[in-house]
N, C-alpha and C positions, 0 to 999 in steps of 0.2 A: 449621294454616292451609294451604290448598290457594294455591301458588303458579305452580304450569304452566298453568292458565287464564287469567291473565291475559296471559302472554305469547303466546298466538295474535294477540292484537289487535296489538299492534306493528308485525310485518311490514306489516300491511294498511295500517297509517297512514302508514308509513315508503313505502310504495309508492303510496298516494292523493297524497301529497304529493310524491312525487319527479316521478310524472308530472304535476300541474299546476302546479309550477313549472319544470319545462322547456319546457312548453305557453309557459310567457308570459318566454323568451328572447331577444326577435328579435337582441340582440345577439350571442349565444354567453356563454359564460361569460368570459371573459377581459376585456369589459366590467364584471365587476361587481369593486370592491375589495376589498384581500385585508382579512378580517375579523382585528383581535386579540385580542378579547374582547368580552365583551355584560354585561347586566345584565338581570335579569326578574323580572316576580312572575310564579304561576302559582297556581291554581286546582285543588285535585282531590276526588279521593275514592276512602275506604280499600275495600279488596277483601274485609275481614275483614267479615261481616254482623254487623249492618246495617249498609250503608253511611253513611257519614259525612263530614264535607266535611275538608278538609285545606290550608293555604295557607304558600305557601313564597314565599322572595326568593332566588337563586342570580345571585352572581358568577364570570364565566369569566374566565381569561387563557390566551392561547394560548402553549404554551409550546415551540411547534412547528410548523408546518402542518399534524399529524397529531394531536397531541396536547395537549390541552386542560386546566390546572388549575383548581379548581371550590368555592366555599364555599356551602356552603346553610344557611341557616334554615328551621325548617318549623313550622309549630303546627300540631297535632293536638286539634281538637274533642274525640275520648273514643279514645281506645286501649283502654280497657279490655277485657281479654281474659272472650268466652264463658263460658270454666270459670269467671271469679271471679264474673259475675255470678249463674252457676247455684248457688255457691257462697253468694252473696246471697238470694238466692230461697229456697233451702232452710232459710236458718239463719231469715228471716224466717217462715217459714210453722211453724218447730221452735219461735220465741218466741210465735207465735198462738196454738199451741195448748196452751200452758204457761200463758198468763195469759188466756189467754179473749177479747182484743181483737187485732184485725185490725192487722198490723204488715208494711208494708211499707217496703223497702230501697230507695231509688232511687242507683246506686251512676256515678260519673265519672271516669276518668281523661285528666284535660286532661294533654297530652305536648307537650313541646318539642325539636328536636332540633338540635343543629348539629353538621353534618357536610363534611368537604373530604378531596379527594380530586382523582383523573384521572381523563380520557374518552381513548380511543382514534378520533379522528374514522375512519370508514371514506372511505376515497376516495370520492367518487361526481359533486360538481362542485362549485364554490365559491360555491353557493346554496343545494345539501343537501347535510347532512355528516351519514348515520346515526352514530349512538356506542354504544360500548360502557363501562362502567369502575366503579370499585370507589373506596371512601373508608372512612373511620371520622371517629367522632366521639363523641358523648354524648351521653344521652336524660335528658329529665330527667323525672319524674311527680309529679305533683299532685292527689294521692287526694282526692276528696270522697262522701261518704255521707251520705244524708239519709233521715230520713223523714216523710212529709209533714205528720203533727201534734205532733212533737220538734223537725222541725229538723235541723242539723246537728249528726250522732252518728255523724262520723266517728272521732275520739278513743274514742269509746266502743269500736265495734265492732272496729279492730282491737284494741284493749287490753284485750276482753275474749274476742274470739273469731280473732285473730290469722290474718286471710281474707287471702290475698293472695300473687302469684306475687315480691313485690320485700321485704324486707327492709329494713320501714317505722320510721324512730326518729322520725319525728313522723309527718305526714301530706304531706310529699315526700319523693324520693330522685332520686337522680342516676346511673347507671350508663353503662358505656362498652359504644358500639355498632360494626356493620360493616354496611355497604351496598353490594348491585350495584346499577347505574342501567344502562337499555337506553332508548331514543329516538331519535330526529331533531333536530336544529336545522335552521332555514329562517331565509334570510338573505334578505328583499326591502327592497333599498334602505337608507334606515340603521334598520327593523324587524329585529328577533330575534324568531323563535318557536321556541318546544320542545315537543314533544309527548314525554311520556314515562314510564316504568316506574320504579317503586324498589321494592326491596324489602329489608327492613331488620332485621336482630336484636339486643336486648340479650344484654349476657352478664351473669354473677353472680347470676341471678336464683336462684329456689324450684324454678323448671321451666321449659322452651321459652319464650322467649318471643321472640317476631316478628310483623309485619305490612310489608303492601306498599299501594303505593296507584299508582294513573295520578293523570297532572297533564296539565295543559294553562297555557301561559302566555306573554307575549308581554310584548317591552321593548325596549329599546335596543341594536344592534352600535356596537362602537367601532374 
């Protein structure tokens, strides 16, 4: 998975937003209250193609003026990885042509993940705090395979042809993850917003497994 591409966008967002919320200070900062936390949902979508939607809740508490502790929830539409699908594709077009009828794979990994961690707020004024920081947690997947005049023949297919980068004993599993997150929070008034990066690996898997997504999201400072 190519991951330096999406990090070009950041800076730019982090800088669109630091200039028009200092645009709209007449107070200065020192007007505005010190923040200790927030709550938000956010909205995104994975980098891995095709793109796909991705929604999280993260609770912050600041554990510092500088530094931020962080729990996230996130549901992932399909994580599933490129190679398993092509991996789908291939074994469906090997059973075509073995029994003579057209068999196709339609393959989904719904992901969940919860992870907490810290942020490093970077100085900048106490309406934009760019951030840096790192967490772990655990991913959990929920394999489904189908094909569209069987049905669900997920059972089937890994139990008989055994596809897949995770180390399936039914048709979920659960493994432990690790995340950098890079972003902004914007603080206007008692509004939180976040605009921001993750990007995320299992371990224990068959082979590599990671994806990263942007989000955008907005909620409550407290």
């Amino acid at each position: 998975m190519q991951v330096a591409k999406p990090l070009v966008f950041v800076p730019a967002l982090v800088l669109a937003f630091s200039t028009s919320a200092l645009c709209q200070q007449p107070g200065g900062a020192s007007a505005i209250p010190e923040q200790r936390g927030y709550v938000a949902a956010s909205v995104g979508v994975e980098f891995e193609p095709p793109t796909r939607p991705v929604f999280s809740v993260e609770y912050g508490d600041n554990l510092h003026p500088d530094v931020q502790a962080y729990a996230n929830f996130s549901y992932f539409e399909n994580v599933m990885t490129r190679s398993l699908q092509d991996d789908l594709t291939a074994t469906a077009q090997t059973l075509s042509s073995l029994t003579g009828r057209r068999i196709e794979f339609v393959g989904r990994d719904r992901g969940l993940v919860f992870a907490a961690g810290a942020k490093y707020l970077i100085p900048a004024s106490e309406t934009i705090r760019p951030y840096a920081g790192a967490g772990a947690g655990v991913l959990n997947i929920r394999r489904s395979i189908r094909e569209p005049r069987l049905g669900d023949v997920t059972k089937a297919v890994l139990g008989d042809y055994g596809l897949g980068e995770v180390e399936f004993t039914g048709v979920s599993s659960t493994r432990p993850m690790a995340e950098a997150v890079l972003g902004v929070g914007v603080v206007a008034g008692e509004t939180y917003i976040d605009i921001g990066y993750r990007y995320r690996r299992a371990f224990h898997m068959n082979e590599r497994f990671e994806f990263s997504h942007f989000s955008a999201g907005i909620g409550l400072k407290f």
